[in-house]
Phi, psi and omega in degrees: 000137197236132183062011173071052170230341199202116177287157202222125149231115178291162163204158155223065198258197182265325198219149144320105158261196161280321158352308187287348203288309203280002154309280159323300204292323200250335173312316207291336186290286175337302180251019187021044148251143201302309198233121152227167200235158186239144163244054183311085193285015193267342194258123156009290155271154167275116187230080185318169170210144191255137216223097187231128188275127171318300168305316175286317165289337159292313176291322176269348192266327139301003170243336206269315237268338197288000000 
């Protein structure tokens, strides 16, 4: 976690499935934070993949609206 705001999950798999997505969904569920990044240290380059729980974000962006 980095600064208690964006969940982190490393990998050194071949490929991202959707399984690491719905992981990611419930770290994110789990510590009632908004952005998380998947890291695959396994692929020719480092290609973050951005992870956004849906549910915090309609809930803080829905307070704002009033």
């Amino acid at each position: 976690m980095i600064e208690n705001l964006i969940v982190i999950d490393f990998k050194t798999k071949t490929i991202i499935t959707k399984e690491d997505y719905f992981q990611m969904k419930r770290y994110l569920d789990a510590t009632d934070k908004e952005l998380g990044i998947i890291v695959n240290f396994r692929q020719k380059s480092i290609k973050p993949k951005r992870v956004l729980n849906s549910n915090k974000y309609i809930e803080r962006h829905s307070e704002h609206s009033d």
